[in-house]
C-alpha positions as a printed Julia matrix, in Angstrom:
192×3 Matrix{Float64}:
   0.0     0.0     0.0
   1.5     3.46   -0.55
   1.69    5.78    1.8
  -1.11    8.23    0.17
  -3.53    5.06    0.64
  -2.45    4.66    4.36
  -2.35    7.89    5.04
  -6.1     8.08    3.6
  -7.08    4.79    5.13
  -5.67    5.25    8.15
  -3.75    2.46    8.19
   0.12    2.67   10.69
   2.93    2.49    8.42
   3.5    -0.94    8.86
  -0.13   -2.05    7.76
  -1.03   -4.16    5.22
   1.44   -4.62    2.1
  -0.12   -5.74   -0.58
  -0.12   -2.74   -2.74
   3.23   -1.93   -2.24
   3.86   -2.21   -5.25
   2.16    0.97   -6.66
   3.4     4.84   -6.21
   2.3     7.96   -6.42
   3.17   11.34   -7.32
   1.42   14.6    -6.58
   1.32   17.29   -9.39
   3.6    15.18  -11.62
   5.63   17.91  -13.39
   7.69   15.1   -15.74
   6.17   12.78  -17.52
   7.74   10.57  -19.81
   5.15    8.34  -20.99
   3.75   10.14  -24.39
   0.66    8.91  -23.84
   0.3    10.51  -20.36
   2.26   13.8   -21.12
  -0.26   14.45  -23.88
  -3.2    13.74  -22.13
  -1.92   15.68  -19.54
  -0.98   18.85  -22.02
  -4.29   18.55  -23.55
  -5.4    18.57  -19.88
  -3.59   22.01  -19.2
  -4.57   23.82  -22.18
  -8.06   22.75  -21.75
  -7.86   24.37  -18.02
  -6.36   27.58  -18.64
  -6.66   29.67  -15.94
  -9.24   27.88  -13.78
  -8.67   25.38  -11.06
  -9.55   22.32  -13.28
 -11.7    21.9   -16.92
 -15.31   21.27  -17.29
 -16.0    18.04  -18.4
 -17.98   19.71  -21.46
 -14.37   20.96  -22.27
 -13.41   17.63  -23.04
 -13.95   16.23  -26.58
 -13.34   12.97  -27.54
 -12.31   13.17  -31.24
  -9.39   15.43  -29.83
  -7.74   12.77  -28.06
  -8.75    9.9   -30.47
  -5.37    8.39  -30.69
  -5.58    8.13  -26.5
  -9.54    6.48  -26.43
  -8.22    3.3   -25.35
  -6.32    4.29  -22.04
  -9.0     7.05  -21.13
 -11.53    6.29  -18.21
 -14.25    8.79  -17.29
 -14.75    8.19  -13.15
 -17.67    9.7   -11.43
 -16.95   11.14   -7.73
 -19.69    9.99   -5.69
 -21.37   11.2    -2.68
 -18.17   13.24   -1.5
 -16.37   10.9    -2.21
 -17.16    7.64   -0.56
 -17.43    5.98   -4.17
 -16.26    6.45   -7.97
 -17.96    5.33  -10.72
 -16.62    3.55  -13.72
 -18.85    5.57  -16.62
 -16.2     4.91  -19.37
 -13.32    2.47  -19.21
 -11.0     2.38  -22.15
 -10.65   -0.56  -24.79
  -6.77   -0.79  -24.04
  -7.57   -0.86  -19.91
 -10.63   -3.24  -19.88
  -7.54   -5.99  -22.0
  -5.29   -5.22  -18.89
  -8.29   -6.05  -16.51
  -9.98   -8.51  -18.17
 -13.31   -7.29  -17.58
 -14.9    -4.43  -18.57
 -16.29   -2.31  -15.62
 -18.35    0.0   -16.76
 -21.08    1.26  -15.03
 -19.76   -0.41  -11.1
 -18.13    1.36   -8.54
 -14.88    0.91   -7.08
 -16.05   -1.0    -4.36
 -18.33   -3.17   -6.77
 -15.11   -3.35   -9.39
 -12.38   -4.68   -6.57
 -14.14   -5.86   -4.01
 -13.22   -9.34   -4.99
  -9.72   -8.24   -4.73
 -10.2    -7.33   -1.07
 -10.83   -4.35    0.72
  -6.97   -3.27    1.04
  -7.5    -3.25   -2.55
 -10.63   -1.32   -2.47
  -9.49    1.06   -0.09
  -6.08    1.68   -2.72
  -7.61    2.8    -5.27
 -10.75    4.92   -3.82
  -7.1     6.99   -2.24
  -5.76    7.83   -4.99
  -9.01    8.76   -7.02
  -9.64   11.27   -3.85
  -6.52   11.98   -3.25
  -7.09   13.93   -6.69
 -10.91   14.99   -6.42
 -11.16   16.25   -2.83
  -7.43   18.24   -3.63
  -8.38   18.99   -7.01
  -5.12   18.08   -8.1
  -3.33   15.53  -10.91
  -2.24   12.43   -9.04
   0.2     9.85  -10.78
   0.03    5.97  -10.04
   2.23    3.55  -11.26
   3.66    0.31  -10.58
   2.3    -3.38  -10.48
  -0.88   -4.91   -9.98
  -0.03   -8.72   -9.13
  -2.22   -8.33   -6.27
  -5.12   -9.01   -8.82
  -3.98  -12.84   -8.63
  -4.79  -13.54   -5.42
  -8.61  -13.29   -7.05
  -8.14  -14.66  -10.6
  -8.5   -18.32  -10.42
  -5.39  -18.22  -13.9
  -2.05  -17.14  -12.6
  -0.52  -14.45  -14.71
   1.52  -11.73  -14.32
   0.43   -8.33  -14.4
   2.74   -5.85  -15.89
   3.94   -2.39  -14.77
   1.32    0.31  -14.75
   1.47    4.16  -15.32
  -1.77    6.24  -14.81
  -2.61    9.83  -14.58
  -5.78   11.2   -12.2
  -7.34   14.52  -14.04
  -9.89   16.41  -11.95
 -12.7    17.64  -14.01
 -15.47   20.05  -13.13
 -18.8    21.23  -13.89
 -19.24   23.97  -11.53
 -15.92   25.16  -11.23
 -15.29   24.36   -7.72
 -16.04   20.97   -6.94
 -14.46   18.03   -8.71
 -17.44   15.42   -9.9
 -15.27   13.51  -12.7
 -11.78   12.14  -12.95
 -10.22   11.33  -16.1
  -7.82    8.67  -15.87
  -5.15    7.35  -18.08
  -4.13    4.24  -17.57
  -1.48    3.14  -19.5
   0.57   -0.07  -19.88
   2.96   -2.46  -22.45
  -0.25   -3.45  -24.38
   1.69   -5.84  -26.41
   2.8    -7.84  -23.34
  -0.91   -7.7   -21.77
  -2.22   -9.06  -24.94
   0.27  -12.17  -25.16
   0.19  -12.81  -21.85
  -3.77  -12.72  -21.68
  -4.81  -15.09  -24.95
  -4.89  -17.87  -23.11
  -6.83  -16.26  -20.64
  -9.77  -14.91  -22.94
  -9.52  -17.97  -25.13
């Protein structure tokens, strides 16, 4: 777990590990990942001078070539939940499933609530602060649900506040990004 998620969760610094794996970054000012950095850009120019974009500033065709990493997460209920009301083509291969339209605690429940409790951190880490979050790292801790045994390979995802009203964050766009050649080998066998 990293320390944003104990720090949100309240968990002691020597809580549960299982997400050790994954880190964060607050306001990421270098990225290297093209995919990210131009989301991010686009991100930036379509903010201006405000706090965070609208998520009627947003439009789809622009960022055609980065559909298949986007997500579109609705902040529920300050917080206490996200909704999955997009997931990408390119992130539901690295998941297996397709989660649209579930919450985070209906999407990794199954994975356990250290799990749950990891990811709902980071998403309001970045909608309460109203700030870009980065993630990265593994995701093995997935296997201790799937029934197959595979490896899940290195992650790297951006957390975009978006807002309606100018003042309160009630979407996150996410990029989630990852060696989609590897997920796709190592996955056939899985989906076959």
């Amino acid at each position: 777990m990293s320390a944003l998620a104990r720090e949100d969760a309240g968990v002691a610094g020597s809580g549960p590990k299982r997400l050790d794996r994954a880190r964060t970054t607050i306001d990421p000012q270098n990225i290297e990942n093209p995919t990210l950095a131009a989301v991010h850009a686009y991100w930036l120019a379509k903010r201006g001078s405000r706090t965070m974009p609208a998520r009627a500033d947003i439009n789809p065709v622009e960022l055609r070539e980065h559909l298949g990493w986007i997500m579109m997460i609705e902040v529920m209920d300050n917080c206490s939940d996200f909704r999955y009301r997009l997931i990408g083509t390119k992130v539901t291969r690295y998941f297996l499933t397709n989660s649209t339209g579930c919450t985070v605690s209906e999407a990794y429940g199954p994975f356990g609530e250290t799990a749950v409790k990891g990811v709902k951190a980071v998403y309001r880490k970045s909608a309460r602060d109203k700030i870009v979050v980065r993630a990265e790292g593994e995701a093995n801790w997935i296997t201790d649900w799937k029934e197959e045994t595979r490896d899940f390979p290195h992650f790297d995802s951006l957390y975009l506040p978006l807002s309606d009203d100018g003042e309160t964050c009630n979407i996150l766009m996410a990029v989630f990004t990852f060696d989609y050649a590897d997920v796709v080998a190592k996955s056939e066998n899985v989906l076959d």
